[in-house]
C-alpha positions as CSV (number, residue, x, y, z in Angstrom):
1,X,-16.0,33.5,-41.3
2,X,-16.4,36.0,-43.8
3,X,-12.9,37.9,-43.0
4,X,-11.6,34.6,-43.3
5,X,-12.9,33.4,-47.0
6,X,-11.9,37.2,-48.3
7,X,-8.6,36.7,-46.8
8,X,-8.2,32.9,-48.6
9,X,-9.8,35.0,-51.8
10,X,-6.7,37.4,-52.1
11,X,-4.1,35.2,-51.3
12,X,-5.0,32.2,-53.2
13,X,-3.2,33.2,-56.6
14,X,-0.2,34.0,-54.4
15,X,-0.3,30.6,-53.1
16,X,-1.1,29.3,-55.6
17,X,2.1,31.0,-57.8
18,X,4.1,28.8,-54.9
19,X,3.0,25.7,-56.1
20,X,4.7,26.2,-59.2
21,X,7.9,26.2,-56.7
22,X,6.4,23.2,-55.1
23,X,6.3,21.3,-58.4
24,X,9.6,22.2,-60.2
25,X,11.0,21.3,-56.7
26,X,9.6,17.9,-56.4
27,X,10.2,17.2,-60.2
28,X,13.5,18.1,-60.2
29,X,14.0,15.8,-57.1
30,X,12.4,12.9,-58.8
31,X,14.4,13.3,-62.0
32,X,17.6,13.2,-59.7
33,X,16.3,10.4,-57.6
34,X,15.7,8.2,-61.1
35,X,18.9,9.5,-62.7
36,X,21.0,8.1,-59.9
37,X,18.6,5.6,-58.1
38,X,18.7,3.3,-60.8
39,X,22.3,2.7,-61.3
40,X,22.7,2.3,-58.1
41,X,20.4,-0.4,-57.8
42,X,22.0,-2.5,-60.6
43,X,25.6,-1.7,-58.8
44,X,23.7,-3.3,-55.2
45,X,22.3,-6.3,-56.9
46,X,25.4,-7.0,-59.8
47,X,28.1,-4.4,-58.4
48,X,31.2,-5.6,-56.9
49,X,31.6,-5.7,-53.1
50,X,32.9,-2.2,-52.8
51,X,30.3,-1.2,-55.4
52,X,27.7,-2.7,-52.4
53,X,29.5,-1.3,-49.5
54,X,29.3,2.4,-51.0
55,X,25.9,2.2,-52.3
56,X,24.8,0.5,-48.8
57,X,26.8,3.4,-46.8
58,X,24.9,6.3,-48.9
59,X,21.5,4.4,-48.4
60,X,21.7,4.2,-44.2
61,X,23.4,7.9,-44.3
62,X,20.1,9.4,-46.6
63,X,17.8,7.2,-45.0
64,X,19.1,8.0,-41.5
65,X,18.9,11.5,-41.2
66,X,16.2,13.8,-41.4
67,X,15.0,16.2,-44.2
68,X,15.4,19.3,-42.3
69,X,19.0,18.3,-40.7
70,X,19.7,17.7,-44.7
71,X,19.0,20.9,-45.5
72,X,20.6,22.7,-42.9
73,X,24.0,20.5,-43.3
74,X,24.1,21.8,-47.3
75,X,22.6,24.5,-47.2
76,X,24.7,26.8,-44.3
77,X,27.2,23.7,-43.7
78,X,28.8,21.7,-47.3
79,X,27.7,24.5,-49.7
80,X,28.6,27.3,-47.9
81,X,32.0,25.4,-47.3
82,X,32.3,25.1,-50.8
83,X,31.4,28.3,-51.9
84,X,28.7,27.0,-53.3
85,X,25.9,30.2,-53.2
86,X,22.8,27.8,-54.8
87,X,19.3,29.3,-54.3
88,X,17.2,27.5,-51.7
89,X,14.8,26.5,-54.5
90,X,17.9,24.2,-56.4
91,X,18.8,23.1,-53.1
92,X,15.6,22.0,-51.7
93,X,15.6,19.8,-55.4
94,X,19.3,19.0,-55.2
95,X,19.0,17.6,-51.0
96,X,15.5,16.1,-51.6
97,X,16.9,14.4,-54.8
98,X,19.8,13.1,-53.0
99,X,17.5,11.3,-50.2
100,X,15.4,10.2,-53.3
101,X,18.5,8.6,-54.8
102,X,18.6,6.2,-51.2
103,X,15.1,5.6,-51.4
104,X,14.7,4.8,-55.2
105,X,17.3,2.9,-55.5
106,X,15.6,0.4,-53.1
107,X,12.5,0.6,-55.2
108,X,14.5,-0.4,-58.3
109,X,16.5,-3.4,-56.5
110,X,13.5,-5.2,-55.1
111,X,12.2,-4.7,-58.7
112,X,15.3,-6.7,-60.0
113,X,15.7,-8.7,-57.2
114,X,11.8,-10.3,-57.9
115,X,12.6,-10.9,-61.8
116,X,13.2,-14.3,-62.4
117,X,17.4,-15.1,-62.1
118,X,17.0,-17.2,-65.5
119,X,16.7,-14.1,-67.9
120,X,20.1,-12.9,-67.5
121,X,21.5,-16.5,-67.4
122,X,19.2,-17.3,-71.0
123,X,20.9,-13.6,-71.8
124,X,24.2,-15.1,-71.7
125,X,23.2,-17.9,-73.3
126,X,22.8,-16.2,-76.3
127,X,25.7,-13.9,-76.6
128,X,24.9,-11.2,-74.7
129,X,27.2,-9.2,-72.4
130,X,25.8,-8.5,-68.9
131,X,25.4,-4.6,-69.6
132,X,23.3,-5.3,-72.3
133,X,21.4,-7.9,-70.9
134,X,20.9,-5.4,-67.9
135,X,19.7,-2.7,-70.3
136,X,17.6,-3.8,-72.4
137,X,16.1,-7.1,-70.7
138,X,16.3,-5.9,-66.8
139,X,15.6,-2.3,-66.7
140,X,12.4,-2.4,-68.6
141,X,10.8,-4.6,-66.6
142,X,11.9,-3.0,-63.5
143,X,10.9,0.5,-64.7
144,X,7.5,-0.9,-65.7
145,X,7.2,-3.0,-61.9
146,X,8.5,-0.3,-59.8
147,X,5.6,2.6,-60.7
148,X,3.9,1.9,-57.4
149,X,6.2,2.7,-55.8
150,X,7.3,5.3,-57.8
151,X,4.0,6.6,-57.2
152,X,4.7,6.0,-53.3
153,X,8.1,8.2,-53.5
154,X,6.1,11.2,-55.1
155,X,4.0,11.7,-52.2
156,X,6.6,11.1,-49.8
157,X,9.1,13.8,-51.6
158,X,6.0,16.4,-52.6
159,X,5.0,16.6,-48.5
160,X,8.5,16.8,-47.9
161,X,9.3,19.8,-50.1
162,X,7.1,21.8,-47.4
163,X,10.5,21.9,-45.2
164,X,11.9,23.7,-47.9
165,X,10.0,26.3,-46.1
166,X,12.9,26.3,-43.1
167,X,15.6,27.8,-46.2
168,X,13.0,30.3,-47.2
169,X,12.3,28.9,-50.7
170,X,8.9,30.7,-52.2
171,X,7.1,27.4,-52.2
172,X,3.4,27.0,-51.6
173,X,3.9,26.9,-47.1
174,X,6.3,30.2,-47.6
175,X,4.2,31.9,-48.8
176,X,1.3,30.6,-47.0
177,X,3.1,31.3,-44.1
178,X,3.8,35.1,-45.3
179,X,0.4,35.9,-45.7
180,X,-1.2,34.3,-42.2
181,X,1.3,36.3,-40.3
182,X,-0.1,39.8,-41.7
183,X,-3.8,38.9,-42.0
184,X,-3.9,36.4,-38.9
185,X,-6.5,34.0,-40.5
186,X,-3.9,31.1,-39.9
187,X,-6.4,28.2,-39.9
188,X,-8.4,29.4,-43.2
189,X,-4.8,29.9,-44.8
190,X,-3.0,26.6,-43.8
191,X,-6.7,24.7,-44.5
192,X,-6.2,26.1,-47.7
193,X,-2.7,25.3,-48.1
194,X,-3.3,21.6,-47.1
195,X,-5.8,21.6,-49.5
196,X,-3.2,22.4,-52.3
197,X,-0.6,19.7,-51.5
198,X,-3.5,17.3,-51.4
199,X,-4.8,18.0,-54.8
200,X,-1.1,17.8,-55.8
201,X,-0.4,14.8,-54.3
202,X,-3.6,13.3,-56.1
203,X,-2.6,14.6,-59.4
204,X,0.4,13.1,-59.0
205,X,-0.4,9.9,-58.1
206,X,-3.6,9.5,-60.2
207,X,-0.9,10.2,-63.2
208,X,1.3,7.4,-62.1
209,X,-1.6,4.9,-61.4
210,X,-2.8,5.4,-65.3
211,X,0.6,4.7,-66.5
212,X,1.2,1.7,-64.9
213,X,-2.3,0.2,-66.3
214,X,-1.0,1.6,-70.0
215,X,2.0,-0.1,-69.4
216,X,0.3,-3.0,-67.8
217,X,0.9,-6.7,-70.0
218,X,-2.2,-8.8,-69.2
219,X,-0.5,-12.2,-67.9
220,X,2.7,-10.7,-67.2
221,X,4.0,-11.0,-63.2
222,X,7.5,-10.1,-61.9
């Protein structure tokens, strides 16, 4: 017991060092995930039919496959035919944003999908174009609605940055994972590493929930 909580003593601020990786990771996935999830649910819900068929093609492919076959088919298979030589760290980010991007952009559509159909017809009514009416009537509500499960996708794409692991990015399991394999206290070490991902994932989420009651409109309902 005691070789154990030494052993979690000295490696803690080397785990711990990880997380950064862990949350620049997941970050930089999110960002990607919002940057492209949401035009892609406004091309679903008021995108022409090839619009539609594209964005549904990219949904089913991300949503099909799993995280680890991702990372394998970019990282030795699409970048490496490419000549792409990314670090595992911006490809963990750049693979998990991608999936994000399929994921989000369902959050987003059910968002505008459950507004009432009447503001963008009033919208027209009074002069203004559809993109504009998107943009400044839609999308704010959306953004403000979706935050759950927002909140939902952050814990889905922070336990899933673990695989990252598998391309030998210095997250919080590499190096976890390093450590247990020279000093043998595996369950202390991986206890400890849980521990870390659930405090993140709390964090996380905890932020999330207190924006969406700052942003809450007493009365309001999508």
């Amino acid at each position: 017991m005691l070789e154990s909580l030494l052993a979690v003593k000295n490696a803690l601020p080397y785990i711990l060092q990880g997380s950064l990786v862990t949350v620049g990771i997941v970050l930089g996935a999110m960002l990607i995930g919002l940057a492209l999830g949401l035009p892609m649910a406004v091309g679903q819900v008021y995108g022409t039919r090839p619009i539609r068929y594209t964005a549904a093609i990219y949904v089913w492919f991300f949503r099909g496959i799993p995280v680890l076959v991702l990372f394998f088919l970019f990282y030795f298979g699409l970048f490496n035919a490419l000549n792409l030589n990314l670090s595992a760290i911006v490809t963990a980010a750049l693979v998990l944003g991608l999936r994000g991007v399929a994921y989000q952009s369902q959050i987003f559509r059910g968002g505008i999908e459950a507004l009432p159909h009447g503001q963008l017809k009033a919208a027209r009514a009074l002069g203004m174009s559809d993109t504009r009416a998107v943009v400044s009537i839609i999308l704010p509500q959306v953004l403000r609605t979706s935050i759950p499960g927002w909140a939902n996708e952050y814990s889905i794409v922070l336990k899933d940055s673990a695989i990252a692991f598998v391309l030998g990015a210095p997250e919080i399991l590499s190096r976890t994972h390093f450590v247990a394999s020279r000093t043998y206290e595996h369950f202390a070490l991986y206890l400890t590493a849980g521990v870390i991902y659930f405090c993140l994932t709390w964090a996380g989420v905890h932020l999330l929930h207190r924006l969406e009651k700052k942003l809450y409109i007493p009365g309001y309902s999508s």
